[in-house]
PDB file of N, CA, C and O in Angstrom:
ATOM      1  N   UNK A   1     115.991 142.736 179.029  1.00  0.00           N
ATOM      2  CA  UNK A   1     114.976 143.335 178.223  1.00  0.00           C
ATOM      3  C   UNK A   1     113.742 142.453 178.331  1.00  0.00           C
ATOM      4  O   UNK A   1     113.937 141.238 178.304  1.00  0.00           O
ATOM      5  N   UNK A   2     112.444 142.924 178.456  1.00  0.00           N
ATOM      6  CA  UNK A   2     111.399 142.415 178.429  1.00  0.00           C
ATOM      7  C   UNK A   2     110.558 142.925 177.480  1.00  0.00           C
ATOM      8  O   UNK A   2     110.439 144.110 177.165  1.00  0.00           O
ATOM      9  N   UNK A   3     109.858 141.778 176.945  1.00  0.00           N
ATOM     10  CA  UNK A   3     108.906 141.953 175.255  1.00  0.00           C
ATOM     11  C   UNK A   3     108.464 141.310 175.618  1.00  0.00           C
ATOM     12  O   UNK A   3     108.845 140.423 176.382  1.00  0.00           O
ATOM     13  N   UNK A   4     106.811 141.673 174.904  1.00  0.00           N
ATOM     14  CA  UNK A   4     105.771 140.410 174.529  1.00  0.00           C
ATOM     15  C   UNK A   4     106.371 139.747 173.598  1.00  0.00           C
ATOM     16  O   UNK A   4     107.383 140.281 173.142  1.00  0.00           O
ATOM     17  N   UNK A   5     106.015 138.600 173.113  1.00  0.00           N
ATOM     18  CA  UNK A   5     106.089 138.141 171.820  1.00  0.00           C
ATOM     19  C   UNK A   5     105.281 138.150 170.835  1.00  0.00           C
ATOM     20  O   UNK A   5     105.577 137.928 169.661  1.00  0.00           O
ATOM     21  N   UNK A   6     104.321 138.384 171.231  1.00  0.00           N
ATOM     22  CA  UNK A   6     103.312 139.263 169.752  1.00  0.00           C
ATOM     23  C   UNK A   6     102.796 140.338 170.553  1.00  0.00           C
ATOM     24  O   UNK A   6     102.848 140.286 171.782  1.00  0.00           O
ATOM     25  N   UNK A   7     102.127 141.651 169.708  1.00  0.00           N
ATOM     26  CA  UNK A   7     101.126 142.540 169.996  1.00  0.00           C
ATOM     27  C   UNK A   7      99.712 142.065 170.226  1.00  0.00           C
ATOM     28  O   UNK A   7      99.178 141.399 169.338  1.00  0.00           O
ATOM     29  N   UNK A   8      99.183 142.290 171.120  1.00  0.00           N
ATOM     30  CA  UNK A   8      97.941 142.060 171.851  1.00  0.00           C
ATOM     31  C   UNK A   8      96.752 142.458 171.106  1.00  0.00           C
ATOM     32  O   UNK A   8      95.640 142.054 171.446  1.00  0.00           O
ATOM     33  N   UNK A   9      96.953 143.326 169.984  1.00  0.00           N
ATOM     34  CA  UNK A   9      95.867 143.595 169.168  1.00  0.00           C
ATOM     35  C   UNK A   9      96.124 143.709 167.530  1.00  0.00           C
ATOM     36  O   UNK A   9      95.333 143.257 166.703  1.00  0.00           O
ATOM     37  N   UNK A  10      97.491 144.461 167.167  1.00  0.00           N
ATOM     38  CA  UNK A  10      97.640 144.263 166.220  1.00  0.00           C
ATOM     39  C   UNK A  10      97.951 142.487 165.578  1.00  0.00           C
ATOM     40  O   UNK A  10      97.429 142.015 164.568  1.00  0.00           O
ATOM     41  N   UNK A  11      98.929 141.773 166.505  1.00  0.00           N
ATOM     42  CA  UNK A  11      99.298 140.706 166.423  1.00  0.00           C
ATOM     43  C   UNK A  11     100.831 140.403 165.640  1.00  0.00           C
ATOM     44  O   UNK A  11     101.346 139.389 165.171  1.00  0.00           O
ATOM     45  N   UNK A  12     101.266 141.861 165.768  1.00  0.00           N
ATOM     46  CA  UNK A  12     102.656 141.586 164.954  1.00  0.00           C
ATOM     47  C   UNK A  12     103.195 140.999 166.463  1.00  0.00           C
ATOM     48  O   UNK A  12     102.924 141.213 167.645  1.00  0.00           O
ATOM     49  N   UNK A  13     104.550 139.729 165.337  1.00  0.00           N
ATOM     50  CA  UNK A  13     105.406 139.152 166.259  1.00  0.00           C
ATOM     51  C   UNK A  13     106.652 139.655 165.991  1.00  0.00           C
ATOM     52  O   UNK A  13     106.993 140.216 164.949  1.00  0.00           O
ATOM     53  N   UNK A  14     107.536 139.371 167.269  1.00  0.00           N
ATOM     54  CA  UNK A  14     108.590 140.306 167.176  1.00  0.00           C
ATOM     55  C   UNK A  14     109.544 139.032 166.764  1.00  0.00           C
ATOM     56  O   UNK A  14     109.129 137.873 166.720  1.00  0.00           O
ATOM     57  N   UNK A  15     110.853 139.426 166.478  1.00  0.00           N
ATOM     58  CA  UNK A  15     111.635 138.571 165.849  1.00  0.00           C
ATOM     59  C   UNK A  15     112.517 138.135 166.948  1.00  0.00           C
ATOM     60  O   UNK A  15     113.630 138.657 167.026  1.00  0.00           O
ATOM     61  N   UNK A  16     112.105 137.108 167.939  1.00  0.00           N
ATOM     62  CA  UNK A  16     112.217 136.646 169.290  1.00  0.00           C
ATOM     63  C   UNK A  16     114.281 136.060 168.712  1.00  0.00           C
ATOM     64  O   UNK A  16     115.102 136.677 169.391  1.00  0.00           O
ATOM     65  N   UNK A  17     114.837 135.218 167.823  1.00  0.00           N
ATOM     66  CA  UNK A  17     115.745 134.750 167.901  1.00  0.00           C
ATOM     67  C   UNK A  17     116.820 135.723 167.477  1.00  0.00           C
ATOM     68  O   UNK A  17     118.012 135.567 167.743  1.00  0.00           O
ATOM     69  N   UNK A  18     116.131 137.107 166.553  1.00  0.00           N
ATOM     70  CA  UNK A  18     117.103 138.022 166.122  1.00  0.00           C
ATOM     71  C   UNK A  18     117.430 138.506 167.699  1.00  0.00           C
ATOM     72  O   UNK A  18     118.447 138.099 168.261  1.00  0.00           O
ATOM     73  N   UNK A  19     116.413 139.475 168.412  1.00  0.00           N
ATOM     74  CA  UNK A  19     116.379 139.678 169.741  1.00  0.00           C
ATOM     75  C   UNK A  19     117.091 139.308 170.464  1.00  0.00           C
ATOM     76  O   UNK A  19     117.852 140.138 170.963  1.00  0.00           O
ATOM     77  N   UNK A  20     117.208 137.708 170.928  1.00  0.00           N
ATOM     78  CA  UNK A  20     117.697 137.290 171.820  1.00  0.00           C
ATOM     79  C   UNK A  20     118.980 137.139 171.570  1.00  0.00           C
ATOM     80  O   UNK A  20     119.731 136.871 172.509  1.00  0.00           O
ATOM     81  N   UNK A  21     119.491 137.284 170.235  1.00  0.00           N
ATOM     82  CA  UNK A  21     121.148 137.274 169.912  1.00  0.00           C
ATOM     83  C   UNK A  21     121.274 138.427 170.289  1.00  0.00           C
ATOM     84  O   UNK A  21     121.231 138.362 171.518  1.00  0.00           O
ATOM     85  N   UNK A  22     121.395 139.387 170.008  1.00  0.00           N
ATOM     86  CA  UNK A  22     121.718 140.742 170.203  1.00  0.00           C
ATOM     87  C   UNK A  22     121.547 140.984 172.249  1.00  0.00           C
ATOM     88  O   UNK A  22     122.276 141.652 172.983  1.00  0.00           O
ATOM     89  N   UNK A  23     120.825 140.492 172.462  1.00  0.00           N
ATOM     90  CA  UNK A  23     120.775 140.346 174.025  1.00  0.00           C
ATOM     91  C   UNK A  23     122.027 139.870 174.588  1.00  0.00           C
ATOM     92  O   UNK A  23     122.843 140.376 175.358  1.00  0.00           O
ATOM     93  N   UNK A  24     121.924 138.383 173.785  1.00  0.00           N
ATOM     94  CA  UNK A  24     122.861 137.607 174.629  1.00  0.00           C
ATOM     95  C   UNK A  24     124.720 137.887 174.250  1.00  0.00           C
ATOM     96  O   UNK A  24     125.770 137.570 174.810  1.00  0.00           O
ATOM     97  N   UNK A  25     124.299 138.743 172.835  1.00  0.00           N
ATOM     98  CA  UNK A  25     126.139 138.958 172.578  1.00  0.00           C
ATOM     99  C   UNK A  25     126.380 140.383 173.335  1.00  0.00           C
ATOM    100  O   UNK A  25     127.484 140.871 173.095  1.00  0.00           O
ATOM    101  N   UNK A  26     125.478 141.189 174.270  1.00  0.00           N
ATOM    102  CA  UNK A  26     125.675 141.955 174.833  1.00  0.00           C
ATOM    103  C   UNK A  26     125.580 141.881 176.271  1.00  0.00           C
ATOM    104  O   UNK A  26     125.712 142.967 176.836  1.00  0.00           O
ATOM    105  N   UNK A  27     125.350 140.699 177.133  1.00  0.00           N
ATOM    106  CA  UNK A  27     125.252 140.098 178.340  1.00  0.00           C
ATOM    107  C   UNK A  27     123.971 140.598 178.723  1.00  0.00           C
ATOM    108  O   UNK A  27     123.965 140.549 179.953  1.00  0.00           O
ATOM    109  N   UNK A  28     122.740 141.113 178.263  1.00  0.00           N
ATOM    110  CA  UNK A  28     121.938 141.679 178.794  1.00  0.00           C
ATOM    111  C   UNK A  28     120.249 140.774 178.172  1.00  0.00           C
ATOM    112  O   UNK A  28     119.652 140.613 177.107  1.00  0.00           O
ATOM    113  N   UNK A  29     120.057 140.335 179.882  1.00  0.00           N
ATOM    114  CA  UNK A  29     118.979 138.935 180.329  1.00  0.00           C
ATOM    115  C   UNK A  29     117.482 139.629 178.946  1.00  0.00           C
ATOM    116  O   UNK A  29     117.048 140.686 178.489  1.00  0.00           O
ATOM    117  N   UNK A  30     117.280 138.232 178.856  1.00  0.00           N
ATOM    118  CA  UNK A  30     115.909 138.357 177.932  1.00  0.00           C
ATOM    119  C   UNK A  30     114.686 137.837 178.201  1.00  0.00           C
ATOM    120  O   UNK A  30     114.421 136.640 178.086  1.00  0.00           O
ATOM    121  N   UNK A  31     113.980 138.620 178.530  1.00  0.00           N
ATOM    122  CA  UNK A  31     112.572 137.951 179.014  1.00  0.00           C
ATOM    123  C   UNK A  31     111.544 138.140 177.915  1.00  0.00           C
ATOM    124  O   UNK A  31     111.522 139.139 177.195  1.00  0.00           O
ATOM    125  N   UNK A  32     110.535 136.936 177.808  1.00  0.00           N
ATOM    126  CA  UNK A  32     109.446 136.774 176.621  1.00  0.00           C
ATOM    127  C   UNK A  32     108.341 136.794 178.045  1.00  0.00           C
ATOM    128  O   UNK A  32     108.096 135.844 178.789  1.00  0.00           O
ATOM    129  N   UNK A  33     107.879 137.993 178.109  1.00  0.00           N
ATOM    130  CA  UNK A  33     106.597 138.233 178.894  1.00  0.00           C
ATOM    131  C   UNK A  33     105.408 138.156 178.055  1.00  0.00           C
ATOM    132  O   UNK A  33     105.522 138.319 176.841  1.00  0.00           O
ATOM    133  N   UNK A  34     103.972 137.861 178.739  1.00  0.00           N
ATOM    134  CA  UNK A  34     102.715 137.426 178.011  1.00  0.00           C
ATOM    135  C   UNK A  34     103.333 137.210 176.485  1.00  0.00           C
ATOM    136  O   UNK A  34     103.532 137.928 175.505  1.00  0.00           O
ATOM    137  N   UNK A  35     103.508 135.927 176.808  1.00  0.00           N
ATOM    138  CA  UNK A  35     103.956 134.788 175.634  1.00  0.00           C
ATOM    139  C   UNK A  35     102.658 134.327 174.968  1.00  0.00           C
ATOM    140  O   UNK A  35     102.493 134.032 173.785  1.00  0.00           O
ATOM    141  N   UNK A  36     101.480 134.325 176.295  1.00  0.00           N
ATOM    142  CA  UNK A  36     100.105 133.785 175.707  1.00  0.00           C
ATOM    143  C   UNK A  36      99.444 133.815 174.229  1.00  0.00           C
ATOM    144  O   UNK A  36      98.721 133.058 173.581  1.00  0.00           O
ATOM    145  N   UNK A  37     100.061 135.076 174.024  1.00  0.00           N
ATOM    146  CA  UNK A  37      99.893 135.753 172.782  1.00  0.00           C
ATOM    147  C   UNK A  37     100.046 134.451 171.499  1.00  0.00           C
ATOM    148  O   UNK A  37      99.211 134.279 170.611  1.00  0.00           O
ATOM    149  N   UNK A  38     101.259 133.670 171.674  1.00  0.00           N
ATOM    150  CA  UNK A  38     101.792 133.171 170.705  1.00  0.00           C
ATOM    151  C   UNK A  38     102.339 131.325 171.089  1.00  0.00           C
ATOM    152  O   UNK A  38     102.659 130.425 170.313  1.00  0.00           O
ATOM    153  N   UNK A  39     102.253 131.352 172.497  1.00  0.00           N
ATOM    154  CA  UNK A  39     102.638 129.552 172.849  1.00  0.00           C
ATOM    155  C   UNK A  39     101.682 128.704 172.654  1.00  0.00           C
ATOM    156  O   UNK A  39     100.765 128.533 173.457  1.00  0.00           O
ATOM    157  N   UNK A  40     101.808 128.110 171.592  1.00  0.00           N
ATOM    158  CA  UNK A  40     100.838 127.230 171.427  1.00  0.00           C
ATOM    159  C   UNK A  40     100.455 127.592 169.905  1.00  0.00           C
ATOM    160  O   UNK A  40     100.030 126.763 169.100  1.00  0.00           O
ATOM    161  N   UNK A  41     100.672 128.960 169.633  1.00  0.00           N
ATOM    162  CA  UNK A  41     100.123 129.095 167.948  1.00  0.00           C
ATOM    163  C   UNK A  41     101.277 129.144 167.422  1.00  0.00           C
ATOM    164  O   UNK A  41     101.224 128.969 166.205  1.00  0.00           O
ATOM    165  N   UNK A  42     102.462 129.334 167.889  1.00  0.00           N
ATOM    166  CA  UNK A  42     103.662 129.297 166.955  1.00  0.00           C
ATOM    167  C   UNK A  42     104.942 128.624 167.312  1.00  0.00           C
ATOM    168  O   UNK A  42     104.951 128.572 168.542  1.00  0.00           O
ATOM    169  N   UNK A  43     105.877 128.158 166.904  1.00  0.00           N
ATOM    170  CA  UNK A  43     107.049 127.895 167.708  1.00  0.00           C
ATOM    171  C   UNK A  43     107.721 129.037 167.844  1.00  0.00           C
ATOM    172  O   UNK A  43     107.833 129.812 166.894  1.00  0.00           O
ATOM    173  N   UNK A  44     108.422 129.363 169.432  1.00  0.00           N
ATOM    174  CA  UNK A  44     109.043 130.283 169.981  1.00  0.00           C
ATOM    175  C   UNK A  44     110.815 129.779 170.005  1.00  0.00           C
ATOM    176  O   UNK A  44     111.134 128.632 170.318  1.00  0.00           O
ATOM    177  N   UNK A  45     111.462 130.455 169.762  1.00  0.00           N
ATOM    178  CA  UNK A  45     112.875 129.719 169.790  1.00  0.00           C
ATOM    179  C   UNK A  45     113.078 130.090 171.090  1.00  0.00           C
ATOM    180  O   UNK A  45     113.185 131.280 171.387  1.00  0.00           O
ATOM    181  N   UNK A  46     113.132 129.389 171.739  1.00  0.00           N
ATOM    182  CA  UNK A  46     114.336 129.796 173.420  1.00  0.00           C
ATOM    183  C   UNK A  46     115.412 129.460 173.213  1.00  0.00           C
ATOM    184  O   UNK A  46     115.742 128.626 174.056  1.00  0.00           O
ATOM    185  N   UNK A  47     116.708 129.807 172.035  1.00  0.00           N
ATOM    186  CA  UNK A  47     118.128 129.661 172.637  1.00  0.00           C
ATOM    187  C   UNK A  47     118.562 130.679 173.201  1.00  0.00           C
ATOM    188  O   UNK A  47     119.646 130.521 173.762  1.00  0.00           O
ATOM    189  N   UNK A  48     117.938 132.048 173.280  1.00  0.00           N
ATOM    190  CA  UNK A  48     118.667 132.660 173.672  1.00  0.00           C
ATOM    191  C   UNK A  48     117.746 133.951 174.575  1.00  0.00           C
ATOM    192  O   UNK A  48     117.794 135.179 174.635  1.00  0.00           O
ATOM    193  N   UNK A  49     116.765 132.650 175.317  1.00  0.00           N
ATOM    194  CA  UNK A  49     115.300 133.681 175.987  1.00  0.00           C
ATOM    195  C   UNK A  49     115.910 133.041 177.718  1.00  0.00           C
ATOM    196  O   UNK A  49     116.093 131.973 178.302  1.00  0.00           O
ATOM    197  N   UNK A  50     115.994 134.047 177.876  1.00  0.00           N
ATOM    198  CA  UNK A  50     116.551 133.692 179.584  1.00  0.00           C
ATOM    199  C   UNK A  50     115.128 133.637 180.687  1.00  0.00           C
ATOM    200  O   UNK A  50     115.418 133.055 181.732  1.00  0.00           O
ATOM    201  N   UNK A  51     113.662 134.137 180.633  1.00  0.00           N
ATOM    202  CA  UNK A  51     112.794 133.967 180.999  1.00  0.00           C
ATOM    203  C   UNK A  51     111.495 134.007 180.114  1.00  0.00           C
ATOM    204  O   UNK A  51     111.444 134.657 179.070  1.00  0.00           O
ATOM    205  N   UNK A  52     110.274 133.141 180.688  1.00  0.00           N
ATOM    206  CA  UNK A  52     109.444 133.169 179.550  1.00  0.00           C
ATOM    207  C   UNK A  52     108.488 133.034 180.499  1.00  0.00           C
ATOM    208  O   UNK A  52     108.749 132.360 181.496  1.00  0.00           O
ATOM    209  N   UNK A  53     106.946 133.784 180.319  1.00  0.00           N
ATOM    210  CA  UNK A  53     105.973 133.538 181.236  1.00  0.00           C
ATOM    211  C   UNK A  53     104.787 133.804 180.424  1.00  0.00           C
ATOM    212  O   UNK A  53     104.770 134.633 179.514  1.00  0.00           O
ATOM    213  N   UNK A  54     103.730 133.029 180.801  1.00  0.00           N
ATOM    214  CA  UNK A  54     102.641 133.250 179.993  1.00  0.00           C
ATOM    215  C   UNK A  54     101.191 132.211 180.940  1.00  0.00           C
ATOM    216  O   UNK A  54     101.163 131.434 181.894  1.00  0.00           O
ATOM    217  N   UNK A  55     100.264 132.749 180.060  1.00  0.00           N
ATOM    218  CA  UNK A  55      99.010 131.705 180.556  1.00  0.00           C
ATOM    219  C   UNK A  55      98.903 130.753 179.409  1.00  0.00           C
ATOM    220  O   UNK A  55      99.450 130.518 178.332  1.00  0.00           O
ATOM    221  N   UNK A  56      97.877 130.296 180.212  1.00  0.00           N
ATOM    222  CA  UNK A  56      97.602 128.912 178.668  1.00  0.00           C
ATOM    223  C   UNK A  56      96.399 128.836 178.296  1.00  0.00           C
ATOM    224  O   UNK A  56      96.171 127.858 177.584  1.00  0.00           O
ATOM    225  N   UNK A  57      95.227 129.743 178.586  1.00  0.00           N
ATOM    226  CA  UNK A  57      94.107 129.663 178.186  1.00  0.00           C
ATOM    227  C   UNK A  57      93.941 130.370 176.963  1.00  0.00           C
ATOM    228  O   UNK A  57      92.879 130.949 176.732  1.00  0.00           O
ATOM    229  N   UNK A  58      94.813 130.380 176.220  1.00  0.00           N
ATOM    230  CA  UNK A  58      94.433 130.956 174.871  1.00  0.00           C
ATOM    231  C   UNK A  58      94.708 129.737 173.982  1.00  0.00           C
ATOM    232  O   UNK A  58      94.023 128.716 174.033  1.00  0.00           O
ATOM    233  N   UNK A  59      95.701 129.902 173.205  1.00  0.00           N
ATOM    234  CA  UNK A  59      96.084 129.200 172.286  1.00  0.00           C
ATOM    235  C   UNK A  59      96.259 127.156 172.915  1.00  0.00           C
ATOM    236  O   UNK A  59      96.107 126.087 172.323  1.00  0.00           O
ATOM    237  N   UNK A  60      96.680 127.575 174.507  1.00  0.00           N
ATOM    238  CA  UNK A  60      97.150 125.941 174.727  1.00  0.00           C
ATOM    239  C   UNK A  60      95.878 125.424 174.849  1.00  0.00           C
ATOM    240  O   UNK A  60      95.831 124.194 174.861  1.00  0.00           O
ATOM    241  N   UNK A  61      94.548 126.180 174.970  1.00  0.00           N
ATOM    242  CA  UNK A  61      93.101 125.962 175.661  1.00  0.00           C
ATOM    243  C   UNK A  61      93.367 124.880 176.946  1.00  0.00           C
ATOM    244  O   UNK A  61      93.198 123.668 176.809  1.00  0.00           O
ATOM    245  N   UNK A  62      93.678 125.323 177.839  1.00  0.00           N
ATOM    246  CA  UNK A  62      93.883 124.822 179.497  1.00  0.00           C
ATOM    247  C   UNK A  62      93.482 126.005 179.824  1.00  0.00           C
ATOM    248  O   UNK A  62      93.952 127.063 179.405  1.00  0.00           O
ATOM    249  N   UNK A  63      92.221 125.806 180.913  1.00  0.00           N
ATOM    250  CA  UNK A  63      91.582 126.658 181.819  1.00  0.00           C
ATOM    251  C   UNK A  63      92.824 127.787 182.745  1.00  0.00           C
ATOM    252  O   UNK A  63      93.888 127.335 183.167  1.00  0.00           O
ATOM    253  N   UNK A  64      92.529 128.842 182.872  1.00  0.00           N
ATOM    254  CA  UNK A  64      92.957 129.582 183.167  1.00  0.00           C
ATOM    255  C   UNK A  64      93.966 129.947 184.650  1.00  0.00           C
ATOM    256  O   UNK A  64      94.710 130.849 185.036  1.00  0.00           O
ATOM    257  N   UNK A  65      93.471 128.697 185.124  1.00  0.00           N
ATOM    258  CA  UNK A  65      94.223 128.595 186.680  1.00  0.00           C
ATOM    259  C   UNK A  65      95.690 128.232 186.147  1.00  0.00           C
ATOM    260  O   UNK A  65      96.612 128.050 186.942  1.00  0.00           O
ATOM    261  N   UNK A  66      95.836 128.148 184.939  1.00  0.00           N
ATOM    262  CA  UNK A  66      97.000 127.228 184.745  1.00  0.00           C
ATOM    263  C   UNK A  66      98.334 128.504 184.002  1.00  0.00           C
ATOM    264  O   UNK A  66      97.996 129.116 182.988  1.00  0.00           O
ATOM    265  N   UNK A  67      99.722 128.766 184.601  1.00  0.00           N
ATOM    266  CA  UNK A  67     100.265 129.365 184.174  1.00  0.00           C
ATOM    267  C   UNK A  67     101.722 128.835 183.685  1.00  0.00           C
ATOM    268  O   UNK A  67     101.832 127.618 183.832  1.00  0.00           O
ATOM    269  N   UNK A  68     102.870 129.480 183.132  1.00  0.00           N
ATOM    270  CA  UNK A  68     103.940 128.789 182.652  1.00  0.00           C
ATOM    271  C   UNK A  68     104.889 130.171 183.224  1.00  0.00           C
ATOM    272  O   UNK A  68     104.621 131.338 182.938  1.00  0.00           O
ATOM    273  N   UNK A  69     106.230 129.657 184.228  1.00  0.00           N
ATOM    274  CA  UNK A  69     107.610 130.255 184.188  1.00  0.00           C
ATOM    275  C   UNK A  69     108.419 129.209 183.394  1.00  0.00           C
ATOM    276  O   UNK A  69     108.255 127.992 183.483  1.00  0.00           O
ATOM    277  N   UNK A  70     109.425 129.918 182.505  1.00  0.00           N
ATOM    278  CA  UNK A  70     110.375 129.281 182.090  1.00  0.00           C
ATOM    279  C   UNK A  70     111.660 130.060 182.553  1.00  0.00           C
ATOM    280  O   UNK A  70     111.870 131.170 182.064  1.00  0.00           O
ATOM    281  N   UNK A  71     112.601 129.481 183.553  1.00  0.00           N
ATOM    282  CA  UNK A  71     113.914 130.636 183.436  1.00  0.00           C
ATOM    283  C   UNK A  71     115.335 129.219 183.313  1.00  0.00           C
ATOM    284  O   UNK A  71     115.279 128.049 183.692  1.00  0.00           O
ATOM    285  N   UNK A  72     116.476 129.981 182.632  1.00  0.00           N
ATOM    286  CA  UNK A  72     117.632 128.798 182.349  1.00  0.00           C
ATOM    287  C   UNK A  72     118.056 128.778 183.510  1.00  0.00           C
ATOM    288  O   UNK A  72     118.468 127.699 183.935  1.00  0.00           O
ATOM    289  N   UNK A  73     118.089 130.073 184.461  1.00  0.00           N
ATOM    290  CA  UNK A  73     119.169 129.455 185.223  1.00  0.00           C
ATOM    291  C   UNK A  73     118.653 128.456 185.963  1.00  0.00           C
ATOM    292  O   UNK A  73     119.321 127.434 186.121  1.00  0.00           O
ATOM    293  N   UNK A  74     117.046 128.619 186.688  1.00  0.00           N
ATOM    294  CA  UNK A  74     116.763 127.513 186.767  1.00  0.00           C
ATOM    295  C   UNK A  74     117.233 126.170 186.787  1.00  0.00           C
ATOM    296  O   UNK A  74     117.784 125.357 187.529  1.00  0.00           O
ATOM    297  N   UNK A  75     116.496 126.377 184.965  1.00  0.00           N
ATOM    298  CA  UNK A  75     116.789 124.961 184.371  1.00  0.00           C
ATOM    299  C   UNK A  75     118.423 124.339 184.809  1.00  0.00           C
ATOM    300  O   UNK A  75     118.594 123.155 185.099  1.00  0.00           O
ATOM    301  N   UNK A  76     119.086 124.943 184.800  1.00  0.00           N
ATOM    302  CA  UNK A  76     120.637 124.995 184.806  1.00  0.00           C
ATOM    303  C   UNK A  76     121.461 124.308 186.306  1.00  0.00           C
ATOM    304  O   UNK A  76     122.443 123.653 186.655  1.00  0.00           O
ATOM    305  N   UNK A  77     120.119 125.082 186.882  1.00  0.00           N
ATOM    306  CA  UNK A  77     120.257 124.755 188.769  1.00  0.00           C
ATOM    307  C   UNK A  77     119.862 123.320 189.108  1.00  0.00           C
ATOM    308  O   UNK A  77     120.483 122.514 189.801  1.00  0.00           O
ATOM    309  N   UNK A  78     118.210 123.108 188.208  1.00  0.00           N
ATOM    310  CA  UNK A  78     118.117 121.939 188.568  1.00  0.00           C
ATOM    311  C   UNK A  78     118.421 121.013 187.848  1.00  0.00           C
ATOM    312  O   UNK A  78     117.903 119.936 188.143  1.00  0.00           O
ATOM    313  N   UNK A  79     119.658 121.060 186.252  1.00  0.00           N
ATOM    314  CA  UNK A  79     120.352 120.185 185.872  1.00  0.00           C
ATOM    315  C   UNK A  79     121.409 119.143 185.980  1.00  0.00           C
ATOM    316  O   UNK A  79     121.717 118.103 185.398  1.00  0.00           O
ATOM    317  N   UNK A  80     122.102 120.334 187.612  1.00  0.00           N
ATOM    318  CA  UNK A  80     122.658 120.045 188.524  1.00  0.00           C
ATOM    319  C   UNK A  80     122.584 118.927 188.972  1.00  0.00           C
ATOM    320  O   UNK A  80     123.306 117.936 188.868  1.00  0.00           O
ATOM    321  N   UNK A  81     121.361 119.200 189.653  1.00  0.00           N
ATOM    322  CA  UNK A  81     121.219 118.337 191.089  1.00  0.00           C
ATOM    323  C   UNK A  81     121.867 116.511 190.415  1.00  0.00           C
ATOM    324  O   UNK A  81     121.920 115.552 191.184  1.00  0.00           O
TER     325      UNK A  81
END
């Protein structure tokens, strides 16, 4: 499933940790797309966000060339090494 984490104009946030339980007790991957909305103005829980992508020129104020992937398995791959 893929969600923003807030609305782009209204600004409601969605309830990212209720979400991601219900994802993850059903095996089905969770992505927090344009996060921009909210990284940096709020804490986001990732226990149970399997991808996360966003810019940072909003809230992180870093110029715009600058972007963020977050994925576990990733993380998981290169916990490995």
């Amino acid at each position: 499933m893929a969600l923003a984490s807030a609305h782009n104009i209204s600004g409601y946030r969605i309830d990212v940790e209720a979400i991601g339980t219900l994802c993850a007790e059903r095996d089905v991957l969770f992505s927090l797309d344009d996060a921009i909305q909210t990284l940096g103005a709020f804490p986001i829980p990732l226990n149970h966000v399997d991808f996360l992508s966003a810019g940072a020129q909003k809230w992180m104020l870093v110029h715009r060339v600058l972007e963020f992937f977050l994925s576990k398995a990733i993380g998981a791959a290169c916990s490995d090494l």
